[in-house]
Structure formats: structure tokens, C-alpha cells
C-alpha positions as CSV (number, residue, x, y, z in Angstrom):
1,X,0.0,0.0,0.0
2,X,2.9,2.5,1.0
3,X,4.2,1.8,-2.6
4,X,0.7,1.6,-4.4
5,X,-0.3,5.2,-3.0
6,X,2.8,7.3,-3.3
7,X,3.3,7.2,0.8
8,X,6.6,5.3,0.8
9,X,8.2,8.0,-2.2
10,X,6.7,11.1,-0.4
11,X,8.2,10.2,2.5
12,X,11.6,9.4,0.7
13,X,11.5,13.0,-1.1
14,X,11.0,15.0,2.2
15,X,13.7,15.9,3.6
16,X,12.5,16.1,7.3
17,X,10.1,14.2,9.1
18,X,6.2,14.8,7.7
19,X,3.1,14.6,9.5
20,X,0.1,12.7,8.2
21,X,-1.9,15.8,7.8
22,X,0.6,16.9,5.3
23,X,0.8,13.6,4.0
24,X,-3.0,13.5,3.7
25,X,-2.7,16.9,1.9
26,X,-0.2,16.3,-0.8
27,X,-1.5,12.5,-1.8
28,X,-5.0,13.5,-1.7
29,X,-5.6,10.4,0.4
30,X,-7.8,10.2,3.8
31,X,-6.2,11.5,6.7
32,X,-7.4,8.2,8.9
33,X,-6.0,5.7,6.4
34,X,-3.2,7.1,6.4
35,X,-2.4,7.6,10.0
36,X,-3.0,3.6,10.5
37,X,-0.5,2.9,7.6
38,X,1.9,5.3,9.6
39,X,1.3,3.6,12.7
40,X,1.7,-0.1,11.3
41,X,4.7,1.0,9.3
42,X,6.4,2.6,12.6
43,X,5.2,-0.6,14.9
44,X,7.6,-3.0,11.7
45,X,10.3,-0.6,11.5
46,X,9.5,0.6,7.8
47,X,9.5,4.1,9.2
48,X,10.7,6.3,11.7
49,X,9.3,8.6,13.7
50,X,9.9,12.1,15.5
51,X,7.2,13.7,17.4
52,X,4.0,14.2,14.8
53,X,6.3,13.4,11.5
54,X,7.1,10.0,10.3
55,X,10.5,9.2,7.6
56,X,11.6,6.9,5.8
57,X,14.8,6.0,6.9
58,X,17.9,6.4,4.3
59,X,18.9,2.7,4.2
60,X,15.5,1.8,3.0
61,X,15.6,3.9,-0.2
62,X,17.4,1.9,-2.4
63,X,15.4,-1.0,-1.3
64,X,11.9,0.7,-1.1
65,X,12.3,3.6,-3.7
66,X,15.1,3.6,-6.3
67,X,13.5,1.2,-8.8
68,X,16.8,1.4,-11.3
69,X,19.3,0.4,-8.2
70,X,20.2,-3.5,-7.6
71,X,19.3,-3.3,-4.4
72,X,15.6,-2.9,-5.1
73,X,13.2,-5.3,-3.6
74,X,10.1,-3.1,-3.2
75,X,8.5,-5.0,-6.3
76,X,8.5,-8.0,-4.3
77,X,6.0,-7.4,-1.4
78,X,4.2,-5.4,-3.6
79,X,4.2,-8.6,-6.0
80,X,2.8,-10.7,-3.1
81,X,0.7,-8.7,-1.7
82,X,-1.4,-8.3,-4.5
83,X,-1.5,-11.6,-5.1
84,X,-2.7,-12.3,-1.7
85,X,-5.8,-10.4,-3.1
86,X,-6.9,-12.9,-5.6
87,X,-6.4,-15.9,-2.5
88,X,-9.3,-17.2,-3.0
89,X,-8.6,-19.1,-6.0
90,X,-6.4,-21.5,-4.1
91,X,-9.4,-22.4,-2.8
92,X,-10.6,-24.4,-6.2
93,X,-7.1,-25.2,-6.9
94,X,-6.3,-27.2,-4.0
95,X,-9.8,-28.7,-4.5
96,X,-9.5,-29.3,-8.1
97,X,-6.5,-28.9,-8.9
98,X,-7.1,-25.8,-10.9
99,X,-9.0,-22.7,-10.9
100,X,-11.3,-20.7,-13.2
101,X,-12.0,-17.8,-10.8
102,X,-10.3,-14.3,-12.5
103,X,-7.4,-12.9,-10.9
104,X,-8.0,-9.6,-11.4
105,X,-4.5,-8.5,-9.5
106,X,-2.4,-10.4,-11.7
107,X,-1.5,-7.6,-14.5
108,X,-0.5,-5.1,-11.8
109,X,1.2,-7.6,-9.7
110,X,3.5,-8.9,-12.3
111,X,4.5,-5.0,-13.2
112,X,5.8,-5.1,-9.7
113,X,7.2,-8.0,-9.8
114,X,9.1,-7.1,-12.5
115,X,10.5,-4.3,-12.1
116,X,13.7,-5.4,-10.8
117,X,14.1,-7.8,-13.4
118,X,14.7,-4.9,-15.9
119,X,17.3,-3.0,-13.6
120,X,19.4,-6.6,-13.3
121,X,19.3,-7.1,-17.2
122,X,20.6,-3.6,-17.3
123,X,22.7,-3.2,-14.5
124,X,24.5,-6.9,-13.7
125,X,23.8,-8.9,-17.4
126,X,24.5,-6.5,-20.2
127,X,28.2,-5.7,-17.8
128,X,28.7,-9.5,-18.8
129,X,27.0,-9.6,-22.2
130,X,29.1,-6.9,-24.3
131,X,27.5,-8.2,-27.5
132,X,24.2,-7.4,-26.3
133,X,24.9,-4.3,-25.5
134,X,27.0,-3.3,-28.6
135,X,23.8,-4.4,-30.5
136,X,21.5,-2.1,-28.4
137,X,24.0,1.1,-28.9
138,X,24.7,0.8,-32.3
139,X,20.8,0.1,-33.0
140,X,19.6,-3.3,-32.8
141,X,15.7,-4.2,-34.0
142,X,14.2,-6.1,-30.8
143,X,11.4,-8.6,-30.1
144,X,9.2,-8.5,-26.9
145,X,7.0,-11.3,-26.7
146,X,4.9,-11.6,-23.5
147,X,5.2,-7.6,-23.2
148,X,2.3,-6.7,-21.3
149,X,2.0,-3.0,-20.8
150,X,5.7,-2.6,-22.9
151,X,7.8,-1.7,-19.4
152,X,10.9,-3.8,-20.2
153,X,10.5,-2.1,-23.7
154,X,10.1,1.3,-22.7
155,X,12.9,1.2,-20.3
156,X,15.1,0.0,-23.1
157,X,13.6,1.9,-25.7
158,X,14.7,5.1,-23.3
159,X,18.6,3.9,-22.7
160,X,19.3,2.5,-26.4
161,X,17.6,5.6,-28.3
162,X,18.7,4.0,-32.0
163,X,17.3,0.4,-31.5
164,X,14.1,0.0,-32.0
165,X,11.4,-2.3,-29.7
166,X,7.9,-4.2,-31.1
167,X,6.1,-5.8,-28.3
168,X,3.4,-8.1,-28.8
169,X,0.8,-9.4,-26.1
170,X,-2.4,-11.4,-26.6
171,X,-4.0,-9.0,-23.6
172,X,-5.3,-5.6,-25.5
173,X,-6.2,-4.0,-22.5
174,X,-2.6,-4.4,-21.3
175,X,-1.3,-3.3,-25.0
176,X,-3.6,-0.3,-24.4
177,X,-1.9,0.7,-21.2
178,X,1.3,0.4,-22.9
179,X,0.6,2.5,-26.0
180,X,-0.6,4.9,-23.8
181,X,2.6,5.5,-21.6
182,X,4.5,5.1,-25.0
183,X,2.6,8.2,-26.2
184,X,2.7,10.2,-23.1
185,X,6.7,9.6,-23.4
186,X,6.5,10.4,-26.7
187,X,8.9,7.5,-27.7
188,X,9.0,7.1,-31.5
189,X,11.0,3.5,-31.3
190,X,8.7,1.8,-29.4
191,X,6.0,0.1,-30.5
192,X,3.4,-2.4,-29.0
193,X,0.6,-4.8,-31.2
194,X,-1.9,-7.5,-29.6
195,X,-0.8,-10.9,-31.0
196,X,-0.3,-14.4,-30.0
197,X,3.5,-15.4,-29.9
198,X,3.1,-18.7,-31.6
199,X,1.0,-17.2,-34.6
200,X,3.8,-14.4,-35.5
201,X,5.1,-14.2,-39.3
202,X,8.1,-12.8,-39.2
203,X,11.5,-14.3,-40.6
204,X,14.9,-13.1,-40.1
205,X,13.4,-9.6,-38.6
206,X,15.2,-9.2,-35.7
207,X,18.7,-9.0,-33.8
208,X,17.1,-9.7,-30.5
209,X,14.1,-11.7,-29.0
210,X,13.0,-11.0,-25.4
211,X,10.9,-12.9,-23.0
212,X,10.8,-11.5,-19.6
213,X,9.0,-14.0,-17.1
214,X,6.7,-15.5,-19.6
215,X,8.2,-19.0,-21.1
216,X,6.7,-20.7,-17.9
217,X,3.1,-19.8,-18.7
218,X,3.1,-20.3,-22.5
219,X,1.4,-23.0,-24.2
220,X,2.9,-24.1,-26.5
221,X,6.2,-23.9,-25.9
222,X,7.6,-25.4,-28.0
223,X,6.1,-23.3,-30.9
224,X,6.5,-20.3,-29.4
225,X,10.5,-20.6,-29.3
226,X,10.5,-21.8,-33.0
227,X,8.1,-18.7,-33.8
228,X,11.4,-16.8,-32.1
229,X,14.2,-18.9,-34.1
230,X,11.8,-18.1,-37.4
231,X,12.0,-14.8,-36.2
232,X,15.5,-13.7,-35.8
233,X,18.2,-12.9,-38.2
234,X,20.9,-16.1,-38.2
235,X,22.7,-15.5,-35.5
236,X,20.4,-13.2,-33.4
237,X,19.8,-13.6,-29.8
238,X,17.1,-14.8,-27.5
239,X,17.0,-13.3,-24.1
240,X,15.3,-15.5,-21.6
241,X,14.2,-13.9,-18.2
242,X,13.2,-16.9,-15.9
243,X,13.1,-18.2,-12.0
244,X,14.4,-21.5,-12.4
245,X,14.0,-24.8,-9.6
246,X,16.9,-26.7,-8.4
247,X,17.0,-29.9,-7.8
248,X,15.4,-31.9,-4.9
249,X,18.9,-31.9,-3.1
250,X,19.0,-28.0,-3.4
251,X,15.4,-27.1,-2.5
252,X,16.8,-25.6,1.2
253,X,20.1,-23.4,-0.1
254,X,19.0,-19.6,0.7
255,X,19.3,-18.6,-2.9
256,X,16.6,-21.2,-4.1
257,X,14.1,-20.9,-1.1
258,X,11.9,-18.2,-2.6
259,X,11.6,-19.7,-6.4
260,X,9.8,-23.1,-4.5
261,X,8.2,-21.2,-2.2
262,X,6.4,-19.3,-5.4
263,X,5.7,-22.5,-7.0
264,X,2.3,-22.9,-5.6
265,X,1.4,-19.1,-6.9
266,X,3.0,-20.0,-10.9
267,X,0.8,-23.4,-10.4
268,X,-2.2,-21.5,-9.6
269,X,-1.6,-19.5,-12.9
270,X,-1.6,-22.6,-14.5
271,X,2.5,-22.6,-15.2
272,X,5.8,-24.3,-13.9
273,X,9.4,-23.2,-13.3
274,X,11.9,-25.0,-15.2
275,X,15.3,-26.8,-14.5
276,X,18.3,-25.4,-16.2
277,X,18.9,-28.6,-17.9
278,X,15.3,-28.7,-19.1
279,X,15.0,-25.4,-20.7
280,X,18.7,-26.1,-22.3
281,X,17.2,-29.4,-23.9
282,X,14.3,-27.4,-25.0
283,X,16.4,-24.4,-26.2
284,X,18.9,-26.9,-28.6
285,X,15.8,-28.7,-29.4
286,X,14.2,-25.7,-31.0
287,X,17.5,-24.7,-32.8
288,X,19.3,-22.7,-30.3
289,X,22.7,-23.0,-29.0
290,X,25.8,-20.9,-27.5
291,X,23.4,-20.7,-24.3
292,X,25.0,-18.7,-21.1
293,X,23.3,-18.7,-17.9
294,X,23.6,-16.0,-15.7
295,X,22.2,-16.2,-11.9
296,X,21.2,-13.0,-10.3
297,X,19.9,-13.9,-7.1
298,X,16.9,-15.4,-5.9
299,X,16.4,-18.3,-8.4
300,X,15.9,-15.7,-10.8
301,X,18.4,-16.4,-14.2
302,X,19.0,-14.8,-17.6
303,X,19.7,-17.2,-20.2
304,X,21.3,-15.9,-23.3
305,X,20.9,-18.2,-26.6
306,X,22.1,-18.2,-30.2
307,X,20.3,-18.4,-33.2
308,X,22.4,-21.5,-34.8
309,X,22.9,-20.8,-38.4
310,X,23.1,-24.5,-39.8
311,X,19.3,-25.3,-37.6
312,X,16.4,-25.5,-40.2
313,X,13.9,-26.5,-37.9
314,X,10.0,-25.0,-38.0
């Protein structure tokens, strides 16, 4: 909620402590809402306080705030709280095994969930990827599939001003949302088209193909990552954002605790995380090779994987 309703970046912009009138003033937001979320903030240690004003300590911006710094975690909660929303459809899925109930929290939770996802392509992949990068400077022609409202685009689109960035989603109202922030930016080399991945037509189009948290949900697979091979230029590159599962033996380590703990949540959307070894058989299977893995943190990975020029798969 503090992230949802501007609290936790007012209070990260003032400079001294701010009461909750003020707050309640410059957000526009009731005065008794926000008072509780002061109090339950100050009784966790989110914030400080000093006689009527509340802060938000300096340590906790990078985490809470600064969405382009590694550090950044504030997606997370954010992530799960809104999925706590839609809870009720574990309710048929532990029943049933499935659920048909709508969960309406989804698109804005996986925004936040995401976020971070962008800054560790930027900040810890692309430092180990120079080709990547190299492509994106000079002006590379890139692929979102799974785009959703175009973030990962957008953010791109703004760093690498001579590449250019279509996205494609099956959701309209999502494309919608995008194509409206794309506007409002008034980006020129970014743009965003509803479309299934498996039924795209393109061949040989692009440099790069991007999916960002979105191979674990897709049905098929299989077509959809030939749909990419057709797609790229011989040689091109797919970029895989993905939390992958260890094995049973590994399930306990720290850095793999949160990806099985989520597993129930991907089930529920009707998805699975993959092994490494699984989605490398399923990458050379659909004509892909030269594939680097790169772990950063949390079970999440980035998987980098060639277009192999002698593959004439699809």
C-alpha cells in the first residue's frame, strides 16, 4: 500500500520528518488511512518517527524507492501482496487442482514483480553480455514477446535511443496501457501490437528476441520458441528472463528458497518453473545453441541463446 499510494516516495523526497496531515494533503488520500498505515509502518520498523512526523529511513531507499538500483526489492512485497488479493482461487485449486476464478491483480502484480528484473538485465547482465549491448547502442531491432504493458521495452527503448522495440501481447487491454505510456513519453522506437507469440510471421526480422517472465506460462512452448528462431536474423539472440527450480537436493540453499516457495502461486496460474537442464534441452531442441546462464539472485536467471545458423527446424 505504502508503494501503491505514493506514501513510501513522499516520505523518501521529504527531507525532514512529515506529519500525516501533510501527508494526507499532498496524496490527496484520507487523513485516517493514512495515520493507521503510519502507525503499522512505525510498529515494523518501515518508518521512523519524531514527534507528529514520520520518515523513511535512508537505508531503506534503495530497497523501497530507487527502482533502477540492484538493491531494489520493493516489487516484491508489492508482488505478493497483490496476489494475496486474488487468494481465493487457491481455494478451487487445491480442491480441483485448478481454478477458473479471475485474478483480477495479476496484471498489476507482475509489473511489480518485475520491475527489478529490468534493472538486473541492465545493470548486472548487459556488464557481462558486451555483445548485447553493442547491439542495443549501435541500433539493434528487438522482439518483446509476453510484453504486457511494454515496461521492459520502454525502459530499453529510453537507454538505447537508436534500437528499435515491437512488443506483442495477446492482452489488448494491457497493449492499451502500454501504448498509452509510449505516447505520453513520446517515444518514437517503441512500438506495441496484440498478437499471440506462436502465430507471429516474421523471418529473419530481428537482432534480439526478449521474454521477460513468460516461457513458464506459454502453451505451446515449443512453438513459441520456433516462432522466435523463425523470427531472428541467423545469429540473433534470444533473451530468456526466468526463475528456475533446483533440484530436490538444493530445494533448502537460501538462494533457491523463494523460487519453490512461489511455486504454488505459478501453479495456480496454471504454469511451472523449469530446470536449467530442461529449458537447455528445449532451447537446442528448437535450434538454439551458445546458451549462457547467468544467476542474479533469488532463483531468478537470464539465459542468453544463439540463433544457430546451420538449424532449419520450424
Amino acid at each position: 500500500m505504502g508503494r501503491r499510494y505514493g506514501i513510501i516516495h513522499r516520505l523518501a523526497q521529504s527531507a525532514e520528518p512529515i506529519s500525516v496531515t501533510r501527508l494526507s494533503r499532498k496524496l490527496r488520500l484520507s487523513r485516517d488511512a493514512l495515520s493507521l498505515w503510519c502507525d503499522a509502518a512505525f510498529a515494523t520498523g518501515i518508518v521512523k518517527k519524531r514527534g507528529r512526523g514520520y520518515a523513511l529511513p535512508r537505508r531503506l531507499i534503495p530497497l523501497l524507492v530507487e527502482e533502477e538500483n540492484v538493491r531494489f526489492i520493493g516489487g516484491l512485497p508489492s508482488y505478493l501482496a497483490l496476489r494475496s488479493v486474488d487468494f481465493e482461487a487457491f481455494d478451487q485449486f487445491f480442491k480441483r487442482g485448478n481454478s477458473s476464478l479471475p485474478q483480477i491483480h495479476l496484471g498489476e502484480a507482475s509489473r511489480e514483480g518485475t520491475i527489478w528484473d529490468h534493472t538486473a538485465f541492465l545493470k548486472l547482465v548487459l556488464p557481462r553480455e558486451k555483445g548485447i549491448e553493442r547491439l542495443l547502442r549501435g541500433g539493434a531491432r528487438v522482439l518483446d514477446l509476453g510484453a504486457g504493458t511494454g515496461d521492459w521495452s520502454i525502459r530499453l527503448a529510453r537507454e538505447f535511443p537508436l534500437s528499435s522495440f515491437d512488443g506483442i501481447d495477446p492482452d489488448s487491454t494491457a497493449i492499451a496501457k502500454g501504448t498509452m505510456q509510449i505516447e505520453e513519453l513520446g517515444l518514437s522506437n517503441v512500438k506495441m501490437r496484440v498478437q499471440d507469440a506462436e502465430s507471429m510471421e516474421y523471418s529473419g526480422d530481428f537482432d534480439i528476441a526478449h521474454l521477460g517472465e513468460v516461457l513458464y506460462l506459454i502453451r505451446p512452448r515449443d512453438e513459441v520458441l520456433r516462432a522466435c528462431y523463425r523470427a531472428l536474423r541467423e545469429g540473433g539472440l534470444l533473451v530468456i528472463c526466468e526463475g528456475l527450480a533446483s533440484g530436490k537436493k538444493d530445494m533448502r540453499r537460501i538462494e533457491n528458497q523463494l523460487v519453490h516457495a512461489m511455486q504454488l502461486d505459478f501453479a495456480l496460474q496454471g504454469g511451472r518453473f523449469y530446470t536449467k537442464s530442461e529449458l537447455a534441452r528445449l532451447l537446442s531442441k528448437t535450434g538454439f545453441g551458445s546458451v549462457h546462464f547467468h544467476d542474479v539472485g533469488g532463483g531468478l536467471w537470464f539465459v542468453i541463446a544463439r540463433k544457430l545458423r546451420d538449424h532449419h527446424k520450424g
